[in-house]
C-alpha positions as CSV (number, residue, x, y, z in Angstrom):
1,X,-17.5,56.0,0.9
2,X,-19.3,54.0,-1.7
3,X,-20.7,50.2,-0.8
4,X,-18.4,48.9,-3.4
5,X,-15.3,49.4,-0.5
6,X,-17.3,47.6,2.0
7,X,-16.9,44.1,-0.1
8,X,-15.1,41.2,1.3
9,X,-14.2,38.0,-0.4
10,X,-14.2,34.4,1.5
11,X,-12.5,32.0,0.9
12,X,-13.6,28.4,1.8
13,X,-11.9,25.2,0.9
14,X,-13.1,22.0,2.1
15,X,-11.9,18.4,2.1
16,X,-8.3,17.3,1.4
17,X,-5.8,18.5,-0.8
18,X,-3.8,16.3,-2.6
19,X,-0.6,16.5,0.0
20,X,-2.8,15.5,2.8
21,X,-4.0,12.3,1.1
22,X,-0.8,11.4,-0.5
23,X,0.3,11.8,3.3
24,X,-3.0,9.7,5.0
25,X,-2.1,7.2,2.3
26,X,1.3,6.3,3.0
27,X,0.4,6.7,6.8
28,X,-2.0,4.1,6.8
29,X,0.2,1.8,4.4
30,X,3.0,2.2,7.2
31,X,0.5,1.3,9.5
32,X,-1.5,-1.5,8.2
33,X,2.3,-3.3,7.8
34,X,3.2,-2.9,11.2
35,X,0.0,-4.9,12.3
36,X,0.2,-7.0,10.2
37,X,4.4,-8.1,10.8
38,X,3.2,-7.5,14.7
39,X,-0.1,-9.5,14.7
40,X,1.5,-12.5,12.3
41,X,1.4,-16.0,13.7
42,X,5.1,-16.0,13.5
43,X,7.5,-16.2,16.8
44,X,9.3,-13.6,18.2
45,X,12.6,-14.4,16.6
46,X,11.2,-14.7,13.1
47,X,9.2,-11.8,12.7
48,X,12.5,-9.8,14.2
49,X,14.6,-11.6,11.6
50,X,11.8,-10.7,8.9
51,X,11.5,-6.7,10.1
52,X,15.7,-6.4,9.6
53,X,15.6,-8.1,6.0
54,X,13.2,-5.8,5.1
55,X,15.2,-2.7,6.6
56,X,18.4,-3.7,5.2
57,X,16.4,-3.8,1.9
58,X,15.1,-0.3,2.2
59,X,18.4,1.0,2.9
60,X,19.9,-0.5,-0.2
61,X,17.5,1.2,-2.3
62,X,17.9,4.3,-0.4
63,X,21.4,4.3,-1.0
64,X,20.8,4.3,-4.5
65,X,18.4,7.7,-4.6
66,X,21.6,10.0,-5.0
67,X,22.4,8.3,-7.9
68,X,18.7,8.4,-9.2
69,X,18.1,12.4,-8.4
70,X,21.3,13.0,-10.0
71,X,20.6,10.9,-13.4
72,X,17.1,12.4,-13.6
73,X,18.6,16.2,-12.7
74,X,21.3,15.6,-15.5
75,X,18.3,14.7,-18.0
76,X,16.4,17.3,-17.2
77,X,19.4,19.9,-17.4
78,X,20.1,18.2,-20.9
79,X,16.4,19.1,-22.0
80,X,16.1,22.2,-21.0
81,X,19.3,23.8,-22.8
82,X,18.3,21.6,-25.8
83,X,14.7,23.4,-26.0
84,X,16.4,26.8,-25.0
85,X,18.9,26.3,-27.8
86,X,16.3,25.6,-30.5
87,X,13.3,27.8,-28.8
88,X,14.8,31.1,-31.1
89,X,14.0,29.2,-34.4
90,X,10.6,27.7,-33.0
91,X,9.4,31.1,-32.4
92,X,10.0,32.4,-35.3
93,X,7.0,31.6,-37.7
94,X,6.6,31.4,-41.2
95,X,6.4,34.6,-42.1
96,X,9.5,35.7,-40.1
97,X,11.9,38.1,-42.0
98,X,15.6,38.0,-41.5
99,X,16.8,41.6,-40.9
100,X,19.3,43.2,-43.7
């Protein structure tokens, strides 16, 4: 057995990956408007009344998301057969010889 088999490679990663702050970022967004609605000098009643408007708005726009993935999925479908369909004649350089 040579020394060569004895060799071992480590990986390390350190800090955050881009998931994880993405993720810390909208936590602390979430969390920084909940004190602030819950710490406003408004009464009771409004900042309830305020906390539904803005639910009610998010759900309207998440109703439209469906409709969003699907327009963007059919675009991206669309571009993809267009660049298969023309991807035989873009690979074929200059110098490209028909067969006989």
């Amino acid at each position: 057995m040579t020394g060569q088999d004895d060799k071992r490679v480590v990986v390390r990663r350190d800090g955050f990956g881009g998931g994880q702050m993405v993720l810390a970022f909208v936590g602390g967004a979430v969390a920084g408007a909940i004190a602030g609605l819950l710490l406003a000098p408004r009464s009771g009643v409004e900042t309830r009344a305020k906390m539904r408007d803005l639910a009610d708005r998010a759900k309207d726009k998440a109703a439209h998301l469906p409709e969003a993935f699907h327009e963007a999925a059919s675009a991206a479908k669309s571009a993809f057969v267009e660049g298969m369909e023309e991807a035989p004649h873009a690979s074929r350089g200059p110098n490209h010889r028909q067969r006989s």
